[in-house]
C-alpha positions in Angstrom: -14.7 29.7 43.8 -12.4 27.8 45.8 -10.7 24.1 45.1 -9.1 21.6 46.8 -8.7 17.7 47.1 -9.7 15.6 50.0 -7.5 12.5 50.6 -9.2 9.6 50.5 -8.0 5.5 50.6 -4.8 6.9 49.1 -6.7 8.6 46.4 -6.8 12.4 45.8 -10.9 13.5 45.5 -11.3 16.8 43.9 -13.7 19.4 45.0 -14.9 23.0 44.3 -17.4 25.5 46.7 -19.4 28.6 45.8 -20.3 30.8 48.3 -18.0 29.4 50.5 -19.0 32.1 53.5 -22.7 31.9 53.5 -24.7 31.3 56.1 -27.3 28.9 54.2 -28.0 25.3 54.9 -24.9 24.0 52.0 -25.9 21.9 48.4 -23.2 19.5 47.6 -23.7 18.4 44.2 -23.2 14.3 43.0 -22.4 14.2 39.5 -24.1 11.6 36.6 -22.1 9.2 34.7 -20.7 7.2 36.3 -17.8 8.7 34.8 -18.8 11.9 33.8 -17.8 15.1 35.8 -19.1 18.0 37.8 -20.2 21.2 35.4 -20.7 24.4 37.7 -23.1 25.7 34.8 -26.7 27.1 36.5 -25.5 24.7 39.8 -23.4 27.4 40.4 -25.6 29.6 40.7 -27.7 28.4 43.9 -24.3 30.5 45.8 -26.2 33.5 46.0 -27.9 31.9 49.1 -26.0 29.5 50.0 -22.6 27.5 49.8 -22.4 25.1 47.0 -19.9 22.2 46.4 -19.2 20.0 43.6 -16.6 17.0 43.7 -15.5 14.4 41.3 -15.9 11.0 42.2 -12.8 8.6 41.7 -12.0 8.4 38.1 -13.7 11.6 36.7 -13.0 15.1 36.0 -9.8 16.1 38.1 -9.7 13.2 40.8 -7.4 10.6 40.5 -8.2 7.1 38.6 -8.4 3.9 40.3 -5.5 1.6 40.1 -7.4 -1.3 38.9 -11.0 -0.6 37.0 -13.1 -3.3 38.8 -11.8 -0.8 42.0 -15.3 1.2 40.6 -18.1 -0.2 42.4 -21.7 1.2 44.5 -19.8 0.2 47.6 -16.9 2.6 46.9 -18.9 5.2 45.7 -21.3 5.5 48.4 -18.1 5.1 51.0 -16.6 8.0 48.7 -19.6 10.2 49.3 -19.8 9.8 52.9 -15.8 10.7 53.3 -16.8 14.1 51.0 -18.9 15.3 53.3 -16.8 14.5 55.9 -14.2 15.6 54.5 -15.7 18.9 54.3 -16.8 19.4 57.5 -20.4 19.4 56.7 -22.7 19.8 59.8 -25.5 19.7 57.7 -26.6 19.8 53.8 -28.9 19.0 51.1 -27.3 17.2 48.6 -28.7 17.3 44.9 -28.0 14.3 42.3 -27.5 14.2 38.7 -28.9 10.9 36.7 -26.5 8.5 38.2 -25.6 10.7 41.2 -29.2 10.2 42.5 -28.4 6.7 42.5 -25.6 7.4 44.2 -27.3 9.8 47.0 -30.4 7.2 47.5 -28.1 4.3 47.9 -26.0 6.5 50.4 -29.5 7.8 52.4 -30.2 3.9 52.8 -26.8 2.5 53.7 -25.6 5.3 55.9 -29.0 6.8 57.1 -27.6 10.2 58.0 -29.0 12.5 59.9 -27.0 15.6 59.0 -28.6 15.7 55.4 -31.8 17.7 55.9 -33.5 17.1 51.8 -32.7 15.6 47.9 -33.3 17.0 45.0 -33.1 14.5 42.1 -32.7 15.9 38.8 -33.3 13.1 35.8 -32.9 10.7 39.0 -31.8 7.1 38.0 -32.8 4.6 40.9 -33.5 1.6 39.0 -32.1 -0.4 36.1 -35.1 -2.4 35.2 -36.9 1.1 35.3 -34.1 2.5 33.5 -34.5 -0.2 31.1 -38.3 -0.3 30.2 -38.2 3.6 29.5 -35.1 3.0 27.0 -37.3 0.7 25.1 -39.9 3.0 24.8 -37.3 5.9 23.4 -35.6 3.7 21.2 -39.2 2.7 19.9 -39.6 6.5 18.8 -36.6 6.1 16.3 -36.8 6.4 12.8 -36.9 2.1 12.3 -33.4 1.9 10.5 -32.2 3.7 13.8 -34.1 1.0 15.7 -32.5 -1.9 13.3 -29.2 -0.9 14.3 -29.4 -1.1 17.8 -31.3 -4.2 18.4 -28.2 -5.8 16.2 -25.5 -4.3 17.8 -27.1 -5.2 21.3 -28.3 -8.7 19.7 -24.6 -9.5 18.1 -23.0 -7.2 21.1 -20.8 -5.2 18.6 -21.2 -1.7 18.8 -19.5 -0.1 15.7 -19.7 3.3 14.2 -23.7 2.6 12.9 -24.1 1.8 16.7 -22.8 5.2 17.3 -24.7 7.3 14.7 -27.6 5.3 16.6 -26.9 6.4 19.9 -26.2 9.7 18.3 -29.9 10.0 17.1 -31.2 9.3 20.6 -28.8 11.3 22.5 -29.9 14.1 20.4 -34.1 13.5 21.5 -33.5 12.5 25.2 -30.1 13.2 26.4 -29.7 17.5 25.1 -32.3 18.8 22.8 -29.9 22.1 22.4 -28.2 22.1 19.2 -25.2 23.0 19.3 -24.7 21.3 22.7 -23.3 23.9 24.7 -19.3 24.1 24.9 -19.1 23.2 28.8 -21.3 19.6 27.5 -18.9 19.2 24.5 -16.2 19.5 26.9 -17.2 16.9 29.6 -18.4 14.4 27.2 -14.7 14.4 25.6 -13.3 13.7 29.3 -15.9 11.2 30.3 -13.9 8.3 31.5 -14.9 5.1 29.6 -13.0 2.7 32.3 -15.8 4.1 34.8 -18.9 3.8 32.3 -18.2 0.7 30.8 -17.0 -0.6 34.5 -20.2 0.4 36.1 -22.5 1.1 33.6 -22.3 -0.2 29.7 -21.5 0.9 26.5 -24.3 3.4 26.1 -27.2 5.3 27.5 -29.6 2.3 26.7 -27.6 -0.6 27.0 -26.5 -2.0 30.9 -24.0 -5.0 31.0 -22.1 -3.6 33.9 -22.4 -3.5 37.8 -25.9 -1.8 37.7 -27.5 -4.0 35.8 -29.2 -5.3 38.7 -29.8 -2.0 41.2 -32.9 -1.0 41.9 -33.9 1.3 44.9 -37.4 1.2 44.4 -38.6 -0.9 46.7 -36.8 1.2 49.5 -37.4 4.4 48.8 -40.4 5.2 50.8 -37.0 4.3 53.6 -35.9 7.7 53.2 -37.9 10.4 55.3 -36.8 13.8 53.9 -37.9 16.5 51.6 -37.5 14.8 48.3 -37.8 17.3 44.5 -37.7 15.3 41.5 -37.1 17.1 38.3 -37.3 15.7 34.9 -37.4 16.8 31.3 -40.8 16.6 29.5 -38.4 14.7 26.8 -36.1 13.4 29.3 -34.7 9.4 29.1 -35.8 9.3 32.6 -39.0 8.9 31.5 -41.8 11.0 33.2 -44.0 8.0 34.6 -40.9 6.2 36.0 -40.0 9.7 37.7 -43.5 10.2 39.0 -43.2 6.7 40.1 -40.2 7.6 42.2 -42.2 10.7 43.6 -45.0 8.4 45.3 -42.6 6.0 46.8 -41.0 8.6 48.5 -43.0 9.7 51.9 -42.3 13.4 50.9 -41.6 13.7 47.6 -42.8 16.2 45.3 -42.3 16.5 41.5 -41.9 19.2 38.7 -41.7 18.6 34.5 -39.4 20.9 32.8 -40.7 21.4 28.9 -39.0 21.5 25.6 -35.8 19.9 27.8 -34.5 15.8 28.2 -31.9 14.8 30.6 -30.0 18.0 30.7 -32.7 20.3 31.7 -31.0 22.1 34.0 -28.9 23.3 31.6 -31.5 23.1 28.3 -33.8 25.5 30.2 -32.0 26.9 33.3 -34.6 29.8 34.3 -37.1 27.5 34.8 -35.0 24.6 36.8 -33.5 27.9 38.9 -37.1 28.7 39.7 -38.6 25.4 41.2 -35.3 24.6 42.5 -35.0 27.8 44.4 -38.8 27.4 45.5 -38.2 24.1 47.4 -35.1 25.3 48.4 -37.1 28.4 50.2 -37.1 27.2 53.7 -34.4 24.8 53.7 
């Protein structure tokens, strides 16, 4: 593994690559959040064919923090993405999105329309907040009801206290990881998520938008973007299955796999079976 930063409006941008010599058609992979950070776990792996690269966007992981937090925004992001892959000399690549980050890809594909990137794969992809939205009800609706009671106050009174937490707790544990303990690489990112970046962009939990997303939503320009498209979700994932199979038929190539016994991290809840359709679609690419 190899590291570096790429300079960009004044800001240092981390990155890592595997398989830095091979020959293979590269995977550059856009991390979830927003705020969050890359994890090499299973991604990684995808080097014994071909180069892979991870970066942290502005205000995550090892890249430097804005100045001002209202600096966070879809417009910067996608501009940040776009100087990555220049940035790394990238003559051609398939890049694969986390949660958020497939936000971030799809928003890049349509703004940027680049020819150099050759397929997506769209793991627990989040392209649309109302989408988002409707499957959070649904999940929340599972809850035991004193779980539900909670959160309908805290989002009704908009105080989220330490009930709120337990609450998001609860769900995070049925739709977010279903591995218990959550592995020590999870623990770990979760502790450096930066809050400035979620609560910026995003809100104060999974379920609950009040930030700059609240009103994105890709879905009625998907079927815009002409490559090779994998969706993956977990059979218990937040990003529901019929809102991901949704995605899949806007997109004019898009094809679709269910992970079971695994939510939104099921590349890293059941990596044997994410390494194998991953690697399948990856076959002649």
């Amino acid at each position: 593994m190899r590291e570096d930063y790429i300079s960009y409006q004044g800001k240092k941008i981390w990155y890592s690559v595997y398989g830095e010599a091979l020959q293979q058609t590269p995977l550059l992979v856009v991390h979830g959040g927003p705020g969050f950070l890359s994890i090499p776990d299973v991604l990684a792996d995808f080097s014994d064919d071909r180069p892979v690269y991870f970066y942290d966007q502005l205000g995550s992981g090892n890249s430097d923090r804005a100045d001002d937090k209202n600096d966070y925004s879809l417009e910067y992001f996608v501009s940040e993405l776009n100087a990555v892959i220049k940035g790394l000399q990238l003559r051609e690549v398939i890049l694969l999105g986390l949660s958020w980050g497939c936000g971030l890809i799809c928003a890049y594909m349509l703004d940027k329309q680049p020819q150099l990137v050759t397929a997506l794969i769209l793991s627990a992809p989040y392209l649309s907040t109302p989408l988002w939205e409707e499957c959070a009800m649904e999940n929340i609706s599972s809850l035991p009801e004193t779980m539900q009671k909670i959160i309908v106050e805290a989002e009704k009174n908009q105080e989220f206290g330490a009930d709120y937490e337990i609450a998001t707790g609860v769900y995070y544990g049925k739709y977010l990881c279903r591995l218990d303990p959550w592995p020590d690489s999870v623990m770990a990112s979760f502790g450096k998520l930066n809050m400035d970046v979620y609560l910026t962009m995003w809100g104060p939990s999974e379920f609950t938008v009040n930030g700059k997303l609240k009103q994105f939503d890709l879905m009625p320009r998907l079927h815009e973007i002409p490559v090779p498209v994998l969706l993956t979700c977990g059979d218990n994932d937040e990003a529901g299955v019929k809102m991901v199979k949704d995605f899949q038929m806007a997109f004019p190539l898009g094809s679709m796999a269910v992970i079971p016994g695994a939510a939104h991290l099921h590349h890293i809840e059941q990596p044997l079976i994410y390494k194998t359709i991953v690697s399948e679609f990856l076959k002649d690419k």
